[in-house]
C-alpha positions as CSV (number, residue, x, y, z in Angstrom):
1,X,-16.5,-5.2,-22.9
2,X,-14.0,-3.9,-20.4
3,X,-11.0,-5.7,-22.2
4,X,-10.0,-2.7,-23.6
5,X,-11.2,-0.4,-22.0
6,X,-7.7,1.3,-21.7
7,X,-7.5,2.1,-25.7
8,X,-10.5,4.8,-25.2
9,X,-9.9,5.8,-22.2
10,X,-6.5,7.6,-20.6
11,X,-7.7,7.5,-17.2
12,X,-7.5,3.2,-17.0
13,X,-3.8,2.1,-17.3
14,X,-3.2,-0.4,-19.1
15,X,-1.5,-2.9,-16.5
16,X,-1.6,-3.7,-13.3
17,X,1.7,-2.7,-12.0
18,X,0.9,-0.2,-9.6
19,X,-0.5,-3.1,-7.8
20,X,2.6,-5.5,-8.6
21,X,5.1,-2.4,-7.3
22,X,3.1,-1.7,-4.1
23,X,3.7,-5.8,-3.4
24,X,7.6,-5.2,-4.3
25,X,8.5,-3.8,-0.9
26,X,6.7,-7.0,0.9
27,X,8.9,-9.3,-1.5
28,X,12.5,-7.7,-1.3
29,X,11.7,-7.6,2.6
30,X,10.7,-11.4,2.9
31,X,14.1,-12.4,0.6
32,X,16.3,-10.3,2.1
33,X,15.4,-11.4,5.5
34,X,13.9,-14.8,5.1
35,X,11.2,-14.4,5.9
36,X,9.3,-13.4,9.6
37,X,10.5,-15.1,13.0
38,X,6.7,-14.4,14.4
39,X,3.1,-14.3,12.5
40,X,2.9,-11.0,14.6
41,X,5.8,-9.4,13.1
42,X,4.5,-10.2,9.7
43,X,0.8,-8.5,10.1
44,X,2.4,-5.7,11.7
45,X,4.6,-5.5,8.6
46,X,1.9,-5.7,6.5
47,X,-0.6,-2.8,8.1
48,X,2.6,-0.4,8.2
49,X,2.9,-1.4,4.5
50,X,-0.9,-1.1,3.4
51,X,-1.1,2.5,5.4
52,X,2.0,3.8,4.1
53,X,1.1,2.9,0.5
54,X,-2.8,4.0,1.1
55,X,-1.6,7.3,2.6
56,X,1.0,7.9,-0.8
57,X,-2.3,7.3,-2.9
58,X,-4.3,10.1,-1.0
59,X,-1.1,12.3,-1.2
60,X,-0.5,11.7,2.6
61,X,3.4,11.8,3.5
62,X,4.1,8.4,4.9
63,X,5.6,9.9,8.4
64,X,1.7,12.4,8.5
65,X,-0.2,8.8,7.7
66,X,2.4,7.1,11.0
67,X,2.0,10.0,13.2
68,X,-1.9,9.9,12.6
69,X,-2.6,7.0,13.0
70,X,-0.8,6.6,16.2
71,X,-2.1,9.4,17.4
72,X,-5.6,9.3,16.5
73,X,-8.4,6.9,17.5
74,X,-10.3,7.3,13.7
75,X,-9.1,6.4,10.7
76,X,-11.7,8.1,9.0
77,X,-8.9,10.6,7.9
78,X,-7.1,8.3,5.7
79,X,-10.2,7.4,3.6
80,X,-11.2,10.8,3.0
């Protein structure tokens, strides 16, 4: 039923590369640099990543979304 779903309505895109381009900073990162010397280095990698491209989606500039979250003990902003 949902197959299609894109032909009647404009609002669904028809691919999933918004999700394949917010990946494509993770991958250039990991080939350029081989990878992560620490499993810390990589989840912090990963949060900065997922807020920064979270914070683009709600029209939040990515330095606002750094600063805030630093800053502040809620996140309750971001997901407003």
């Amino acid at each position: 039923d949902h197959l299609l779903l894109f032909l009647t309505d404009a609002t669904v895109p028809p691919t999933n590369n918004a999700s394949e381009q917010a990946l494509r900073w993770s991958v250039v990162f990991r080939k350029v640099t081989h990878g992560f010397r620490s499993d810390w280095g990589a989840e912090l990698f990963a949060q900065v990543r997922s807020l920064v491209n979270t914070a683009k989606r709600q029209g939040i500039s990515a330095l606002d979304a750094i600063l805030r979250a630093l800053t502040s003990s809620q996140t309750d902003w971001l997901f407003s």
